[in-house]
C-alpha positions as CSV (number, residue, x, y, z in Angstrom):
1,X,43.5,-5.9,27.4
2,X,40.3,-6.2,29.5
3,X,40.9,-3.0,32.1
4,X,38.7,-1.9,35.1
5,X,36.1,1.3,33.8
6,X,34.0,3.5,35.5
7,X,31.2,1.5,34.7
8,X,32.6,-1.3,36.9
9,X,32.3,-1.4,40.6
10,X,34.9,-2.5,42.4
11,X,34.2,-4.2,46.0
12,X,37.4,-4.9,48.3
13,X,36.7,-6.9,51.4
14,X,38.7,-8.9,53.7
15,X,39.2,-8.9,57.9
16,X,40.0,-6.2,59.6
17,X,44.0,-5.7,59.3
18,X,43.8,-7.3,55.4
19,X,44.8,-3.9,54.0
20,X,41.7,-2.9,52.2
21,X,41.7,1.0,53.3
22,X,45.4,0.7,51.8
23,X,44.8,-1.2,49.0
24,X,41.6,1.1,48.0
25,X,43.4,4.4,47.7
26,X,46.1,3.5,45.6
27,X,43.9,1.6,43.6
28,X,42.3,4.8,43.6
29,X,44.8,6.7,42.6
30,X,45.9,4.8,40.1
31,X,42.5,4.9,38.2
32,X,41.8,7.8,35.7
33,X,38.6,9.0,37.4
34,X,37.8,7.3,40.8
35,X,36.2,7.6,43.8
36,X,36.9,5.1,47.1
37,X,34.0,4.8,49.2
38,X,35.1,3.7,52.4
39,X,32.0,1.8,54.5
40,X,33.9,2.9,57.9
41,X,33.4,6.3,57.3
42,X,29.5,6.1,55.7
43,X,28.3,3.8,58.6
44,X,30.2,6.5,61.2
45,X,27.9,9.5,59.4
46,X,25.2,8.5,61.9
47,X,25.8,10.2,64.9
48,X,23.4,9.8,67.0
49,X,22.0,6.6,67.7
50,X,24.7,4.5,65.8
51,X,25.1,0.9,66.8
52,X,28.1,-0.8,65.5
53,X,28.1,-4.0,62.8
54,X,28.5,-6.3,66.0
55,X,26.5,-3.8,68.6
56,X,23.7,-4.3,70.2
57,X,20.8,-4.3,70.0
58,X,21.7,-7.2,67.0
59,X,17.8,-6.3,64.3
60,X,19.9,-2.4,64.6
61,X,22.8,-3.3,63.9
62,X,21.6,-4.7,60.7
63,X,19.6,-2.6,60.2
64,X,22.6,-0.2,60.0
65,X,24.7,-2.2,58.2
66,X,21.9,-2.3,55.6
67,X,21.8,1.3,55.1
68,X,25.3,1.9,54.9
69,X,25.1,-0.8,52.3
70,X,22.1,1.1,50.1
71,X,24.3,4.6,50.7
72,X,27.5,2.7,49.6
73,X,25.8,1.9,46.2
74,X,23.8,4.6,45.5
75,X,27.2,6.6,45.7
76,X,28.7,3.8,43.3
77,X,26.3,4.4,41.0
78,X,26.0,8.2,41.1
79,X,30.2,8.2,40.9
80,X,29.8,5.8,38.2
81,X,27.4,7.9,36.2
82,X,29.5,10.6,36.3
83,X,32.6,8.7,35.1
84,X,34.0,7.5,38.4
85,X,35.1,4.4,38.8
86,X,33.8,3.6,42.6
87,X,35.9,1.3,44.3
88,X,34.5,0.2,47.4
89,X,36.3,-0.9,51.0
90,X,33.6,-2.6,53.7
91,X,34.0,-6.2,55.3
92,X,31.7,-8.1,53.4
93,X,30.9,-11.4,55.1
94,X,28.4,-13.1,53.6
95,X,27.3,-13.9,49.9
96,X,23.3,-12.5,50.8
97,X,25.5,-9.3,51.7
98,X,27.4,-9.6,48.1
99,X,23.8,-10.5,46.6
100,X,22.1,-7.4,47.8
101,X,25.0,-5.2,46.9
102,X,24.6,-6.5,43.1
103,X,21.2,-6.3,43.4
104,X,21.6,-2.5,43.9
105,X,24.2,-2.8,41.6
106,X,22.3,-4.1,38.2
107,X,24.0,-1.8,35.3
108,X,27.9,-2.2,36.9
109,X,30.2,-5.3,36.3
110,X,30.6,-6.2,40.1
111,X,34.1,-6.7,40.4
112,X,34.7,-8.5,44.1
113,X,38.2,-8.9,45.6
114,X,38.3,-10.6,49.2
115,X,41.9,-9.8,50.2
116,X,43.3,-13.0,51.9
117,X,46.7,-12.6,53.3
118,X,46.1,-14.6,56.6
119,X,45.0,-14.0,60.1
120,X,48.5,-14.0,61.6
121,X,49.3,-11.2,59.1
122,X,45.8,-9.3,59.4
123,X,46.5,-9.3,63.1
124,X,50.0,-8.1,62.5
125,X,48.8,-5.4,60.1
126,X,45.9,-4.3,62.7
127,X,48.7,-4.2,65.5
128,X,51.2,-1.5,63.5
129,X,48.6,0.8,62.5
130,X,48.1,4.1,64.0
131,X,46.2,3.5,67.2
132,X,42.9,5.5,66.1
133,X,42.9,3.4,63.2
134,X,43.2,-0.1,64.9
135,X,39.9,-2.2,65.6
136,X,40.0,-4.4,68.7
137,X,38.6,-7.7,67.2
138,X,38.9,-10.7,68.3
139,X,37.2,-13.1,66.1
140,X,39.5,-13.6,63.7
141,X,39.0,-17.2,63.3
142,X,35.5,-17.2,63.5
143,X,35.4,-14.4,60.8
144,X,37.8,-16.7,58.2
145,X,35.6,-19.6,58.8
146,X,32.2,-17.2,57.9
147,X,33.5,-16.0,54.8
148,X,35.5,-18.9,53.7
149,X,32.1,-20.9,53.7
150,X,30.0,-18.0,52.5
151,X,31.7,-16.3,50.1
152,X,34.8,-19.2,49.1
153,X,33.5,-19.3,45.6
154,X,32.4,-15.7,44.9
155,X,35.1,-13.2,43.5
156,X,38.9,-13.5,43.4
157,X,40.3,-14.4,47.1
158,X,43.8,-12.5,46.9
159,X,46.6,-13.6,49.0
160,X,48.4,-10.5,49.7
161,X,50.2,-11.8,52.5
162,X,54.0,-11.3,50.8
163,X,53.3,-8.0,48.9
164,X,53.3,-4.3,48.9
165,X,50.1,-2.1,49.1
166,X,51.2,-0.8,45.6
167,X,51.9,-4.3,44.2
168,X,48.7,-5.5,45.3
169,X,46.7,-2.3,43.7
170,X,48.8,-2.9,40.4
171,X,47.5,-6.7,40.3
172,X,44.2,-5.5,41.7
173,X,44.1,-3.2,38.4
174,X,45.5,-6.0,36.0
175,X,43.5,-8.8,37.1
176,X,40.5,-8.0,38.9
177,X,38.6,-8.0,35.7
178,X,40.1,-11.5,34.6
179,X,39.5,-12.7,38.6
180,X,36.7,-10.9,40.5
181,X,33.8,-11.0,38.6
182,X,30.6,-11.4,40.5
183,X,28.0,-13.9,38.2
């Protein structure tokens, strides 16, 4: 049976409300040897000075977004080297952002899972959350359209809409590798 190893990297993107911080730590913890690197919590390392993936000015934004994307894989790789399977939780939107993480990525089976349960349920999700956790986001819509046309043939698109966080880590662990792979 073809598993996930710590030589993979496993990427799990969707919009905000998809489950992805969720879904990461029990995939986590369900791993021998893992390590979840959560993109929130790199990009929010920059304190002073920090300009939000949708801030202003726009060139800094992405400019941040690009170095949270270079820290975000150098940690892969240095968990993976260890042993570590890194399984990584940031939006993803656009396959040039998927091509540059692979590009950093060159010695690791990318393993890319876009969690797609539906913008009525990501907006369900985001409104039940803890309210230091919710993200006020509006462009749902325009966010599903992006990534549907960017990214609608790269990795596995999950629908997760009508399962559990621990039944969608459990397929996540079975299938990714059969699903996800980034060519």
């Amino acid at each position: 049976m073809i598993t996930i190893e710590a030589t993979d990297c496993l990427i799990v993107t969707g919009m905000p409300g998809a489950g992805k911080s969720t879904v990461t730590r029990r995939v986590a913890e369900r791993l021998q040897r893992a390590a979840r690197l959560d993109g929130d919590f790199i990009s929010r390392l920059i304190v002073s000075g920090r300009v939000g993936a949708l801030g202003e000015p726009a060139d800094e934004a992405a400019r941040q977004v690009e170095l949270c994307n270079r820290n975000l894989c150098t940690l892969a790789n240095n968990f993976s080297d260890a042993g570590f399977t890194p399984v990584i939780d940031w939006v993803i939107p656009s396959r040039e952002q998927l091509d540059f993480f692979a590009s950093l990525l060159p010695a690791r089976r990318v393993l890319f899972v876009v969690l797609a349960p539906g913008i009525e349920v990501c907006r369900y999700r985001n409104t039940i959350r803890d309210p230091r956790e919710r993200f006020d986001f509006d462009g749902y819509e325009d966010l599903d359209a992006d990534m549907k046309r960017e990214l609608g043939d790269a990795g596995w698109w999950f629908d997760t809409a009508a399962l559990t966080p621990e039944e969608t880590a459990d397929r996540i662990i079975r299938e990714a590798p059969h699903h996800a792979l980034v060519s």
